[in-house]
Steps between C-alpha positions, in 0.01 A plus 500: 500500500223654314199274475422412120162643390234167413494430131144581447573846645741576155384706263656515152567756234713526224690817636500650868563869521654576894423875594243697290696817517648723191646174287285237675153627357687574130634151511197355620245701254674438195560133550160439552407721150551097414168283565655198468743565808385548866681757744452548905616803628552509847574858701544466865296888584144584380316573213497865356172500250285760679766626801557850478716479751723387190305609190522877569846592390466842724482273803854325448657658785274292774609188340843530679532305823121408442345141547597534108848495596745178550702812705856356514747657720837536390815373703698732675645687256896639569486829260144531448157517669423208728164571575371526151258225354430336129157532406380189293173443438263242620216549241403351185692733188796506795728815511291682223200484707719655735716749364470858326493370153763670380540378143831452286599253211836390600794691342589334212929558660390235801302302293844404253673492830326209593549368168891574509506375810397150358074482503515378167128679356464812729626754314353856462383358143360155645302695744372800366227350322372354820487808659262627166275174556419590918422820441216760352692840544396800428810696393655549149705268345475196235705289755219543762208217529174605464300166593648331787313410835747759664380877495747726540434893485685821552450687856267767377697836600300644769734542782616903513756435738590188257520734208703747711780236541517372152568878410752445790654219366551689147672810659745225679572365140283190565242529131179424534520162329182189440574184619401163350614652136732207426798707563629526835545781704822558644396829616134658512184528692140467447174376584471149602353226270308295698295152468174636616158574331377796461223456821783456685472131567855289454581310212650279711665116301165370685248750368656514153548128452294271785195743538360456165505136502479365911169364477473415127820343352412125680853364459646740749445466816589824760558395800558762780582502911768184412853520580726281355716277728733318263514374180529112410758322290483102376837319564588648144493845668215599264243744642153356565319766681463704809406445844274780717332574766095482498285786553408322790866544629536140618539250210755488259385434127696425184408634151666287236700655171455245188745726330708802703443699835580862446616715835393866466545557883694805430923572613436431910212236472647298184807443636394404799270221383769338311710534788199292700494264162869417605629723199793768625845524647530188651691557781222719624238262404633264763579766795106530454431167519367426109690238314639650200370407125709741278789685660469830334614778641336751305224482666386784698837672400542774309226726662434793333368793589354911411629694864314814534556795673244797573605872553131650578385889514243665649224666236447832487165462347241222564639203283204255302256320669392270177787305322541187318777325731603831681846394298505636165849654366780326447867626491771407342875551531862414371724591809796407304617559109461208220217319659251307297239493768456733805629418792288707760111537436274723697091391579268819599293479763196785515440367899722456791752206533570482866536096539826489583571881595283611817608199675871644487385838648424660155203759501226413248221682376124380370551777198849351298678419235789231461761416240656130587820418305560197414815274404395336179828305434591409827780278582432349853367162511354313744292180588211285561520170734268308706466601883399129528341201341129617596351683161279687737846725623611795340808465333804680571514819260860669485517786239828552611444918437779714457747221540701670144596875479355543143132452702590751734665742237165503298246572756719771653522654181123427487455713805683795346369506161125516673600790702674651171142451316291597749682845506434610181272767441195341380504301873513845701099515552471075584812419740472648826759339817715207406328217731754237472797472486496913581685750418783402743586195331752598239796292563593165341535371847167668567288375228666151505352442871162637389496298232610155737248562763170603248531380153234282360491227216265564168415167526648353259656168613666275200713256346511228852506247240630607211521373125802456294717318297436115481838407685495844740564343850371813625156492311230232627305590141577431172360754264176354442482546894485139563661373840803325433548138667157443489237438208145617489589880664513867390516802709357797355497812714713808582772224710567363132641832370921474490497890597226754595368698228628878525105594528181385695509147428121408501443500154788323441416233711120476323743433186709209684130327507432569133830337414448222746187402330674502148780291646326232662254545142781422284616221667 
């Protein structure tokens, strides 16, 4: 048994914030906006303020599998590919100091899903005017915010061989079409918005909302190189704070919550702490030796995911050599008729994608282009559990790829449609040899084993503990993402989304922190 920490070794604060990531430094900024409540944040991987490693958004490519990285394996996977890895990020600002900063408001479609669905409050029209509040954006519109700590900007138009495939795109019947307009697009491509500033450094949740007051605002307290162990409960199962690990990676200390703990671990790490905390499938709970406190079996169910593909050419003419994520055009595409969202989406990449490719026997090249289509709707699901009871262990990730044929219908349609744009005229001076898969490849049978054996993830890992309805078995949140069978608890991340937004769900996530804050506020 766990030795407890000394009493004079507790520190207390109204509200603990666990994981500084995308939610974790909204929740933890805007509570403290309060002076007369105190806030520890606690983030088990280093500070950013003054890394470029992170800062530099044109740098966000070394990140992956870095000392940045919490680099989780997957589980053998029976239809998809086993040797692929989840990023998540072991930094302060979490996954968006880590990712390409891709930026989309939600569509309003899966926002009143998840309001239909019984998250009473999260509606397209309940969440909208968060999205205004995080941001300062600089395209048109009287919906857009213009004062937020968030900057989000337009990817200036300065790729040719960007501009050739847009025109591309057009003569395949896919418009030209902005993004972030308040309508969605079911079917259109364009530049990226991203969350960046315009000298290129992130604007990251931690250097939109912690930056500007780490240092100054003395009732928070950032604390970073902590990982939480467990949380503790009174014999009323109310939450009174969080055990971690010490710097000093010996002794275990205890920081006490007068009024909630808030997990922002993020969809592998969050449900995997409650798990520790004795709060998940019981029957599970016990086969890893951790006496059960709430038997809910949605957590770490439900895993959600963006697969990704990559069909990659070789240029004919040298490709960029400055960009602002190397990422910038997005792609989007109804492969069937009457759909409200698109089901397939395309990200363009001005630079080779080889990750998962030359290891199959591929041929690569240092002067490429990329289009990787992704499922945006997909239907597998898949799971989180503990490997054991030690919170140093990875836990077991299962994505479960490919495991239902609408997943695998997409992406080879995905395929297809690529080679159909890339065709066109306005391609004929940029696309050179089909890398990967090749020309060869043209069969369903073909294309389905290529896609098995190299296909990638966007990243995008969600809803392991999803809200819902008060009385959903199936949902271990209630809509104002509090922790049911338990007081004094909220998770606010990307696990508490019921589905995965149809787009890149950063920004969304940012949001889930804003309304967080105003939950725990108006209570």
């Amino acid at each position: 048994m766990d030795r407890e920490a000394p009493v004079d070794q507790l520190d207390s604060f109204d509200y603990v914030v666990v994981g500084g990531g995308t939610a974790g430094a909204v929740v933890a900024a805007r509570l403290s906006e309060d002076p007369s409540v105190t806030v520890c944040l606690l983030e088990a991987g280093p500070s950013d303020v003054g890394d470029d490693n992170i800062l530099r958004l044109d740098r966000w490519m070394a990140l992956l599998e870095s000392g940045y990285d919490w680099d989780y394996p997957v589980e053998p996977q029976e239809n998809g590919n086993s040797f692929m890895r989840h990023a998540r990020a072991r930094v302060l600002g979490g996954c968006s100091s880590h990712n390409s900063c891709i930026a989309f408001w939600a569509p309003a479609e899966d926002l009143d899903e998840w309001a239909a669905r019984g998250c009473t409050g999260w509606s397209a029209a309940d969440c909208f005017p968060l999205f205004q509040r995080l941001e300062t954006n600089d395209a048109p519109g009287g919906h857009h915010g213009r004062s937020g700590p968030v900057t989000l900007r337009t990817v200036p138009p300065k790729d040719p061989c960007g501009v050739a495939l847009l025109e591309a795109c057009a003569a395949a019947g896919i418009p030209t079409t902005p993004f972030n307009t308040g309508e969605t697009v079911v079917r259109g491509a364009d530049w990226f918005q991203i969350n960046c500033r315009p000298d290129g450094t992130r604007s990251s949740a931690s250097v939109s909302y912690l930056h500007p007051v780490m240092g100054t605002r003395r009732n928070l307290d950032v604390r970073t190189g902590v990982q939480a162990k467990r949380l503790r409960f009174d014999a009323a199962r109310h939450c009174t704070g969080v055990d971690y690990l010490s710097p000093d990676l010996i002794h275990t200390r205890t920081v006490h919550a007068r009024r909630e703990v808030v997990v922002s671990c993020g969809a592998i790490d969050s449900p995997k702490l409650l798990m520790l905390s004795g709060i998940g499938p019981a029957d599970h709970l016990r086969a890893t030796g951790i006496e059960p406190l709430v038997d809910s079996p949605g957590v770490g169910a439900n895993l959600q995911d963006h697969p990704e593909g990559v069909i990659m050419w070789d240029a004919k003419q040298p490709m960029v050599d400055s960009s602002t994520q190397w990422w910038e055009i997005g792609i989007f595409y109804d492969t069937e008729p009457g759909l409200d969202r698109p089901d397939l989406m395309f990200h363009y990449g001005s630079v080779p994608f080889d990750m998962n490719t030359y290891r199959r026997g591929y041929p690569t090249s240092e002067n490429a282009f990329c289009l990787t289509p992704n499922v945006t709707r997909a239907r597998s699901r898949g799971t989180v559990r503990l490997r054991t009871r030690d919170f140093r262990d990875k836990p077991k990730v299962d994505p479960r790829y490919f495991t239902d044929e609408h997943d695998i219908r997409v992406m080879t349609y995905g395929l297809r449609l690529a080679r159909d744009i890339i065709s066109r005229p306005p391609m004929a001076d940029w696309a050179g040899t089909e890398l990967a898969p090749g020309p060869a490849a043209r069969t369903d049978d073909d294309l389905l084993d290529y896609i098995r054996t190299t296909h990638n993830t966007v990243y995008h890992p969600a809803c392991t503990v999803q809200m819902g309805a008060p009385g959903d078995p199936t949902a271990p949140l209630d809509p104002q993402l509090r922790v049911k069978g338990v007081t004094g608890l909220r998770v606010a991340d990307g696990s508490a989304m019921p589905l995965l937004t149809t787009t890149n769900p950063c920004i969304t996530t940012m949001m889930i922190g804003e309304k967080c804050a105003d939950l725990i506020r108006g209570d």
